[in-house]
DRENDO-1510 file (C-alpha; in Angstrom, 1 decimal, always signed):
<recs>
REC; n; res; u; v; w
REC; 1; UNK; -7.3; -10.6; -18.6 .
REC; 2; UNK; -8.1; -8.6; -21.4 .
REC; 3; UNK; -7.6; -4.7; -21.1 .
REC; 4; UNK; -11.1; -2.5; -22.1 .
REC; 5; UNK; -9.9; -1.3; -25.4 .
REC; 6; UNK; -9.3; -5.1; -26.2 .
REC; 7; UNK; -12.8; -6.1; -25.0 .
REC; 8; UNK; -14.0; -3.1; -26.5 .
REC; 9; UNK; -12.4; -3.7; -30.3 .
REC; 10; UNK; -13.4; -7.5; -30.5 .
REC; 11; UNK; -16.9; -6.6; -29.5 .
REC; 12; UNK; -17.4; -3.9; -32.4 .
REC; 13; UNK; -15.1; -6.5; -34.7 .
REC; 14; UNK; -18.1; -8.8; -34.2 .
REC; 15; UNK; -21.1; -6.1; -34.6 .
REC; 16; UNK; -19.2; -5.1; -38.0 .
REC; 17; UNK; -19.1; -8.9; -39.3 .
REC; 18; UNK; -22.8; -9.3; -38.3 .
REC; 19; UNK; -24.3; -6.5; -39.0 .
REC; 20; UNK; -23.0; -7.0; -42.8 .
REC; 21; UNK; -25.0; -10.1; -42.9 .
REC; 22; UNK; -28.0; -8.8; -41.2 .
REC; 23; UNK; -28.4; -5.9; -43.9 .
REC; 24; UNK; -28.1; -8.7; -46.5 .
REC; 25; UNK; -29.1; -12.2; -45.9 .
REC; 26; UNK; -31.1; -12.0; -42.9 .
REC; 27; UNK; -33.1; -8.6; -43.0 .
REC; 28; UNK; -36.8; -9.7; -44.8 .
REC; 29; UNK; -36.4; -13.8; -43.3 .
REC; 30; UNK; -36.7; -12.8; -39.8 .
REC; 31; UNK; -39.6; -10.3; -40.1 .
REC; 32; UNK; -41.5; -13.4; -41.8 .
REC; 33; UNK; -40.2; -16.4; -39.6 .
REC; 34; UNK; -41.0; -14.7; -36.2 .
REC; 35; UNK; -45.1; -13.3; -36.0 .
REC; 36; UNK; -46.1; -10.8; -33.7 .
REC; 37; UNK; -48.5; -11.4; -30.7 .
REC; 38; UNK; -51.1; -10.9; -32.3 .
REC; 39; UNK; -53.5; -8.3; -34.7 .
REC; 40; UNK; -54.4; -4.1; -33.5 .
REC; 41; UNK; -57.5; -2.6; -35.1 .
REC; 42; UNK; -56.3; +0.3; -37.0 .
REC; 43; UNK; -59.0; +1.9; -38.6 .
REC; 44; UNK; -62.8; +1.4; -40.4 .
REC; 45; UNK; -62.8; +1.8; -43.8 .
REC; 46; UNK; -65.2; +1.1; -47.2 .
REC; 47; UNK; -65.8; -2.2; -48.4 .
REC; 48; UNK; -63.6; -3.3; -51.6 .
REC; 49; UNK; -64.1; -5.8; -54.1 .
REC; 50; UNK; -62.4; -9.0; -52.8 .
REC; 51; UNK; -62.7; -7.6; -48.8 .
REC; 52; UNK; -63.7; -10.7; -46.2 .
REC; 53; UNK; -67.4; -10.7; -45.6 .
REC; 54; UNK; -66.8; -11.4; -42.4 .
REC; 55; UNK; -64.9; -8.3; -41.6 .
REC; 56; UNK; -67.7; -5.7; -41.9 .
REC; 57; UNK; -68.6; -3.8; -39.1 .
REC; 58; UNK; -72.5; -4.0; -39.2 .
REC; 59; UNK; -72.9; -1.1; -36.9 .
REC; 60; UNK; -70.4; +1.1; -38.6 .
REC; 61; UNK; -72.4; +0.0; -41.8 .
REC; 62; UNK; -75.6; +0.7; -40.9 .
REC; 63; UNK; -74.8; +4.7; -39.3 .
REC; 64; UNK; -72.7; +5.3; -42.9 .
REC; 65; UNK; -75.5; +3.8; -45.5 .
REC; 66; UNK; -73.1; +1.8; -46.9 .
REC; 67; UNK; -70.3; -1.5; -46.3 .
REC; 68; UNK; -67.7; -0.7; -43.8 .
REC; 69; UNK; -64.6; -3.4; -43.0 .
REC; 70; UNK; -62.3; -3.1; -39.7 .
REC; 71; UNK; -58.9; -2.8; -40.9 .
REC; 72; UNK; -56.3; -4.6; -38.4 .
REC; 73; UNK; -52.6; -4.7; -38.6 .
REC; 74; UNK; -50.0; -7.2; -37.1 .
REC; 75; UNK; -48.6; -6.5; -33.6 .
REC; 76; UNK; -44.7; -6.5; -34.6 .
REC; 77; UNK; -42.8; -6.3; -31.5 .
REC; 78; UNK; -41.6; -9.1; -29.9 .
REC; 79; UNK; -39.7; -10.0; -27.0 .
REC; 80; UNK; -36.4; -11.9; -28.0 .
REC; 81; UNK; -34.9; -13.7; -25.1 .
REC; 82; UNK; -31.3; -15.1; -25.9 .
REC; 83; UNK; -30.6; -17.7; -23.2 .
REC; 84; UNK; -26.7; -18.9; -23.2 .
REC; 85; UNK; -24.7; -21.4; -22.0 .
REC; 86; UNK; -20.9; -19.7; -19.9 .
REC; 87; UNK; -20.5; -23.3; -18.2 .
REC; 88; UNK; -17.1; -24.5; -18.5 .
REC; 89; UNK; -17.5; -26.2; -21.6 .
REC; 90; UNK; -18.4; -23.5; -23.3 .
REC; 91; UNK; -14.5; -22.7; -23.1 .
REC; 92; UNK; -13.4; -25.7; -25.2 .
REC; 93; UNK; -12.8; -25.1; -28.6 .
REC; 94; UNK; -10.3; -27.3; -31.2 .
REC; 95; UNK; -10.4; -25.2; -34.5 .
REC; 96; UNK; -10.2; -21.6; -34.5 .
REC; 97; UNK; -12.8; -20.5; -32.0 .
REC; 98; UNK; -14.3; -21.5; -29.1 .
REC; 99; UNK; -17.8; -22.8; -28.4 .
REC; 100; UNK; -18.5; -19.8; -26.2 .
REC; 101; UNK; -17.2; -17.6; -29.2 .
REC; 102; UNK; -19.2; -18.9; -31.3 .
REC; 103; UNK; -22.6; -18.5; -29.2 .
REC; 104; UNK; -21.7; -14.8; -29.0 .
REC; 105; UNK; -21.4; -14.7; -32.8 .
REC; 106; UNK; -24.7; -16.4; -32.9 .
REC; 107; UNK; -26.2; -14.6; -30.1 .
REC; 108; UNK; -25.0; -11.5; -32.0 .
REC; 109; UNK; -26.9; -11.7; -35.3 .
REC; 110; UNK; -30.2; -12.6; -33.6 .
REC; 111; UNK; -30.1; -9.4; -31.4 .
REC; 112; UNK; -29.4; -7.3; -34.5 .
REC; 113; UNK; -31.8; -8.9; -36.4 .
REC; 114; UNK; -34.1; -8.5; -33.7 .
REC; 115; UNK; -33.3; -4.7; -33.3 .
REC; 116; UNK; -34.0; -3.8; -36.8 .
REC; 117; UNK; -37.3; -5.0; -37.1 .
REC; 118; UNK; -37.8; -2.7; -33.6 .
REC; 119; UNK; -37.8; -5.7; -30.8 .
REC; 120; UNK; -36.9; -5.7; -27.8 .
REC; 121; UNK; -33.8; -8.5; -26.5 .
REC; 122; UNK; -32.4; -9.7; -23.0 .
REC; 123; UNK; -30.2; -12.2; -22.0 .
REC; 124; UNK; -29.8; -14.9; -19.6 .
REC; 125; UNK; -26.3; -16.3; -18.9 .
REC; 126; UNK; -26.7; -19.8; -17.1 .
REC; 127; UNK; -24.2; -22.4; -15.5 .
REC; 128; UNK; -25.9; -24.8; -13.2 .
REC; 129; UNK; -27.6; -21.7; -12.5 .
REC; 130; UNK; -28.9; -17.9; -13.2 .
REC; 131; UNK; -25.3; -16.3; -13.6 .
REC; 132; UNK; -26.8; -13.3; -15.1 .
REC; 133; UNK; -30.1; -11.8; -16.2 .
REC; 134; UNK; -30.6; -8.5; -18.8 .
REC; 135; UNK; -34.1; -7.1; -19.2 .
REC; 136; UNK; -35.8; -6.7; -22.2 .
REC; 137; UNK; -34.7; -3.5; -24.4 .
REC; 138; UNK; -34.4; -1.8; -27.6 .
REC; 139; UNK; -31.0; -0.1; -28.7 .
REC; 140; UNK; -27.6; -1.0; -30.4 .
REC; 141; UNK; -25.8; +0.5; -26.9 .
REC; 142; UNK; -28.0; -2.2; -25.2 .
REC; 143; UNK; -27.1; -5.4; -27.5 .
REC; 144; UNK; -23.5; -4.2; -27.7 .
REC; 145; UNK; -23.5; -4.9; -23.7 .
REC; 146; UNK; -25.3; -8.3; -24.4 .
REC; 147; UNK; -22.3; -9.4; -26.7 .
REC; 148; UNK; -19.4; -7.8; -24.2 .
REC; 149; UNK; -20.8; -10.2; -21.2 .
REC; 150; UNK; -21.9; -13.0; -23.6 .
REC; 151; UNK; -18.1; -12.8; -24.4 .
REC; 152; UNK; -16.5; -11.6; -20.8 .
REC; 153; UNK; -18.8; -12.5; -18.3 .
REC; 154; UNK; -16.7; -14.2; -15.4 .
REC; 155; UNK; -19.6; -17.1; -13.9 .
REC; 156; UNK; -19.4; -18.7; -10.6 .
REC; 157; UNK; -20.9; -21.5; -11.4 .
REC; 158; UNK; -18.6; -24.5; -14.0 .
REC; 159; UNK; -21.6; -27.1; -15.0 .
REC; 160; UNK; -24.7; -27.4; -17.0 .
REC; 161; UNK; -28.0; -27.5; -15.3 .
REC; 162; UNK; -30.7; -26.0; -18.4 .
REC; 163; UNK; -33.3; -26.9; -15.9 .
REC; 164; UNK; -32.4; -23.5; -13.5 .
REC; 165; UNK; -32.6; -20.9; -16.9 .
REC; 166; UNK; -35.9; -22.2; -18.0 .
REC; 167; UNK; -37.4; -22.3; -14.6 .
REC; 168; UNK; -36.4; -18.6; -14.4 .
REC; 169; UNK; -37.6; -17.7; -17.9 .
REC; 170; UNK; -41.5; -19.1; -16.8 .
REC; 171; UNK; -41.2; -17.0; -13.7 .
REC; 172; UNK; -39.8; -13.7; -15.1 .
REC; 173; UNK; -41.5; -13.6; -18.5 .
REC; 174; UNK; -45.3; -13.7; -18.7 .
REC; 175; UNK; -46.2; -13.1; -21.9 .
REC; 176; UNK; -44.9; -15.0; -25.4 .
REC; 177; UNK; -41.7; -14.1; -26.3 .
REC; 178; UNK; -39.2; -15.3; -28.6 .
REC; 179; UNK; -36.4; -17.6; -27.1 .
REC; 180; UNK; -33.2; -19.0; -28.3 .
REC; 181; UNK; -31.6; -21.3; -26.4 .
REC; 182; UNK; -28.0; -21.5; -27.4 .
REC; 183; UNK; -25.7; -24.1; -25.2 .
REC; 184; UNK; -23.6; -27.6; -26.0 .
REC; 185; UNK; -26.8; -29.5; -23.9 .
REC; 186; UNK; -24.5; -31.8; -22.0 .
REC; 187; UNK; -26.9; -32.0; -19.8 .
REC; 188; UNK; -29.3; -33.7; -17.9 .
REC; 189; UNK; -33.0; -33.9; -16.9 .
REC; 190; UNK; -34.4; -30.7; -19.0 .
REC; 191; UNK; -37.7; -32.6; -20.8 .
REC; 192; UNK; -39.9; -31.2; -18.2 .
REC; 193; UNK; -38.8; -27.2; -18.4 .
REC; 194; UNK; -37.6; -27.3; -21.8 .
REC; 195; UNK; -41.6; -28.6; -22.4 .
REC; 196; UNK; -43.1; -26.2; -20.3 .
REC; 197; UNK; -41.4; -23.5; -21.8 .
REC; 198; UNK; -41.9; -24.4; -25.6 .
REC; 199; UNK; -45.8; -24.4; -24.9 .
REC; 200; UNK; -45.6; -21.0; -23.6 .
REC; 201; UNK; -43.2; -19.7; -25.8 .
REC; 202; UNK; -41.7; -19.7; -29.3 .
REC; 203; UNK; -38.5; -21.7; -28.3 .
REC; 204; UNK; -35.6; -22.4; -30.8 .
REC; 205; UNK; -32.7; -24.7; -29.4 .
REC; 206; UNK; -29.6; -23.7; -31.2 .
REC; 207; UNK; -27.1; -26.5; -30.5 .
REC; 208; UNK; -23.1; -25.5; -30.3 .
REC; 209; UNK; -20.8; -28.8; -31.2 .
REC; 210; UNK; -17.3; -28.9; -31.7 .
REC; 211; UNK; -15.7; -31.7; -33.5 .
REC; 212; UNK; -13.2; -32.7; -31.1 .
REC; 213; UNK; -16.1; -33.7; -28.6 .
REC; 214; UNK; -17.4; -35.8; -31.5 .
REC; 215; UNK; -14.2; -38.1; -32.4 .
REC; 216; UNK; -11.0; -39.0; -30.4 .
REC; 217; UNK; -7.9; -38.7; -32.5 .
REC; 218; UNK; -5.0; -41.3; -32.0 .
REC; 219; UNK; -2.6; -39.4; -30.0 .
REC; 220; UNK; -1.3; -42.0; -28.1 .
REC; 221; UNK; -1.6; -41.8; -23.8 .
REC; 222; UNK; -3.4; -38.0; -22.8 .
REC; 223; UNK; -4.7; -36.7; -19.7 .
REC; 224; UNK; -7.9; -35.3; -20.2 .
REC; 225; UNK; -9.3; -32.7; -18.0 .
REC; 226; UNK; -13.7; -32.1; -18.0 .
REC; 227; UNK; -13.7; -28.7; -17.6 .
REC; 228; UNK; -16.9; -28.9; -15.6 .
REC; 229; UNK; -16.0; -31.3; -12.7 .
REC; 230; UNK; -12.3; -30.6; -12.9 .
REC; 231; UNK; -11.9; -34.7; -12.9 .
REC; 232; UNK; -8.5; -35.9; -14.7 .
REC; 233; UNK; -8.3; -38.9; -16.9 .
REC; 234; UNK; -5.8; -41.3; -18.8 .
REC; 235; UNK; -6.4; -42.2; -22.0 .
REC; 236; UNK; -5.2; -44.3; -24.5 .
REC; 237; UNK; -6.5; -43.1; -27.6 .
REC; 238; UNK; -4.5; -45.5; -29.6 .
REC; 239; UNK; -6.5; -48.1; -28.6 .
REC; 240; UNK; -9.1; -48.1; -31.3 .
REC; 241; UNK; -11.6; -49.6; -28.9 .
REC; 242; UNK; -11.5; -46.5; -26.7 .
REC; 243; UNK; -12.0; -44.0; -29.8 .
REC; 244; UNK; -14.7; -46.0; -31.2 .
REC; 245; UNK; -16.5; -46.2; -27.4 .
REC; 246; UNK; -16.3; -42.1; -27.2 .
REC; 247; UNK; -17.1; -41.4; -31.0 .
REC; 248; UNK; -20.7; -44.1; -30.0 .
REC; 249; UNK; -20.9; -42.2; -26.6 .
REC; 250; UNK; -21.4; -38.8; -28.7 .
REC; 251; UNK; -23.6; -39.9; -31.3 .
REC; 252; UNK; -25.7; -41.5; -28.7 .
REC; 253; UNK; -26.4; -37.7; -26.5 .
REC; 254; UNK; -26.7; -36.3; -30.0 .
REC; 255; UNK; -29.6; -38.4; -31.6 .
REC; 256; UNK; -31.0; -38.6; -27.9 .
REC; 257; UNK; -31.2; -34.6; -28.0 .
REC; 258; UNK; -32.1; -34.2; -31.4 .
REC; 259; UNK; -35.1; -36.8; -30.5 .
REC; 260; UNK; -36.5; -35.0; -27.8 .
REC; 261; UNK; -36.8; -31.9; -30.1 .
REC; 262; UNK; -38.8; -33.7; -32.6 .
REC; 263; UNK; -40.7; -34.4; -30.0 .
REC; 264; UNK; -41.5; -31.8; -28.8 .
REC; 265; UNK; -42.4; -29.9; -32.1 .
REC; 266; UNK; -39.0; -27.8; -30.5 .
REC; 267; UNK; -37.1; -26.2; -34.1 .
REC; 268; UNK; -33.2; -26.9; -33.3 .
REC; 269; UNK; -30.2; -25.4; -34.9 .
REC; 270; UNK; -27.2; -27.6; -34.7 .
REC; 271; UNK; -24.0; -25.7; -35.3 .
REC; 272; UNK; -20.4; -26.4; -35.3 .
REC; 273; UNK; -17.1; -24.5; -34.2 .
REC; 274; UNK; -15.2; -25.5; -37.5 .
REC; 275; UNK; -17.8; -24.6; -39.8 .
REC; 276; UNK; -19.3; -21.2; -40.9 .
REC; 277; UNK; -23.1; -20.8; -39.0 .
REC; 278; UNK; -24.2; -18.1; -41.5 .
REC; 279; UNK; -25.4; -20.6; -44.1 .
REC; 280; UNK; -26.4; -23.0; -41.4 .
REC; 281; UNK; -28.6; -20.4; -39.9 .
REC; 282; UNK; -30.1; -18.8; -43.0 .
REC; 283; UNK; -31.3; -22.2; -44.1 .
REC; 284; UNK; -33.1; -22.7; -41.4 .
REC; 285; UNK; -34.8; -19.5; -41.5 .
REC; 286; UNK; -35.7; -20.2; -44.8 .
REC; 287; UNK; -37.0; -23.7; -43.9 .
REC; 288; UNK; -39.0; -22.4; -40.7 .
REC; 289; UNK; -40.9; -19.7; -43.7 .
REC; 290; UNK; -41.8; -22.1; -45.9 .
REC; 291; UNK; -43.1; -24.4; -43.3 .
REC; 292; UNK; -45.0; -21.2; -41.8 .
REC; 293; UNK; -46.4; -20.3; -45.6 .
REC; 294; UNK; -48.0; -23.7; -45.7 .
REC; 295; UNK; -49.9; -23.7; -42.3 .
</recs>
């Protein structure tokens, strides 16, 4: 158990790392990748050379004796929900850092990102179910308590069940928000809720993989322990039949994921414990506002 001034160092450690980045790779993409709810009227004013016909106000027009337009301007706040995985697998890590460690580092740069452009961000913390929920709010005090119980939050609950978050995010949030959905996905039966809630919402899946849940290496006899059901197994993973069956095991829950996404017109993130997300995840923001210039 870590003492406070522990929790409270690594916790500013990671705001330091990520707010760097925010301030320099991040700052304009995500004001462009993420649009508002929608457009406020702001204010009449007289008709320029190159203005949209269709935006003159005919009544305005006709009181002043000359073209009028309505002047609108994008609706900027959003709602950024950051919905993460504490199951038990979350705790397994075979490089450096963990998979849960790495969704708080994640988790971390979308809330500041979120906060500089004035949003508002909670959090859900999910096993197989609702460990923990954080309203909706502005503040660097509020996302610095996001990251401390992304990072220390003790859950009941040891499996996956994606089903119970998303069910709660339909009932709790009404109106579009902005939803990341960080967790490993070894999981089961989400296509229904994961479908309801990308038509509602704007829903990125940010995938967490480690590399040792990928590939076996030859070891010789192990016991492995699934940190979800607590089950124990012997394994020979000099056998090169058993490696190959687990390394075709993992590719088959990955394209089977990945395929659902496509689907579903769902954008998806995949990112690993042994490699740096920073690149990983500005690419995609760069790919998401190119593909939103050309709609």
């Amino acid at each position: 158990m870590q003492s406070v001034p522990e929790i409270l160092k690594k916790v500013r450690k990671l705001e330091l790392r990520t707010r760097r980045f925010v301030e320099t790779a991040f700052a304009g993409q995500y004001h462009s990748v993420f649009k508002g709810r929608g457009m406020n009227f702001e204010e009449f004013r007289q008709y320029d050379f190159g203005d949209e016909v269709r935006s003159i106000d005919w009544n305005v027009t006709a009181r002043m004796g000359e073209p009028y337009v309505r002047k609108y301007i994008e609706e900027r706040e959003l709602t950024v929900l950051l919905l993460v995985d504490v199951s038990a697998s979350g705790s397994y890590g075979s490089v450096s850092a963990s998979k849960r460690e790495l969704a708080a580092e994640v988790a971390c740069l979308l809330a500041f990102c979120a906060i500089r452009n004035s949003d508002k961000v909670g959090l859900i913390l999910f096993t197989d179910r609702v460990e923990l929920y954080v309203a909706p709010r502005k503040g660097r005090l509020h996302i610095l308590r996001l990251i401390r119980e992304i990072l220390y939050y003790e859950p009941e609950g040891r499996k996956t069940d994606l089903k119970q978050p998303l069910d709660f995010l339909n009932r709790v949030t009404t109106r579009r928000a902005v939803v990341f959905l960080v967790s490993d996905f070894h999981a089961e039966n989400y296509e229904k809720p994961l479908t309801i809630c990308s038509r509602r919402h704007d829903l990125i899946a940010i995938a967490i993989e480690d590399p040792g849940e990928q590939s076996f290496p030859n070891i010789g006899l192990v016991l492995v322990e699934d940190p979800e059901s607590g089950a124990i197994y012997e394994i020979d993973s000099s056998d090169t039949r058993v490696r190959s069956e687990f390394r075709k095991l993992a590719e088959k829950e990955r394209i089977e994921r990945d395929a659902l996404f496509r689907r579903k017109s769902i954008d998806s993130v995949p990112l690993r414990t042994d490699e740096d997300f920073f690149p990983v995840l500005r690419s995609f923001f760069v790919r998401r506002e190119n593909r939103l210039r050309r709609q």
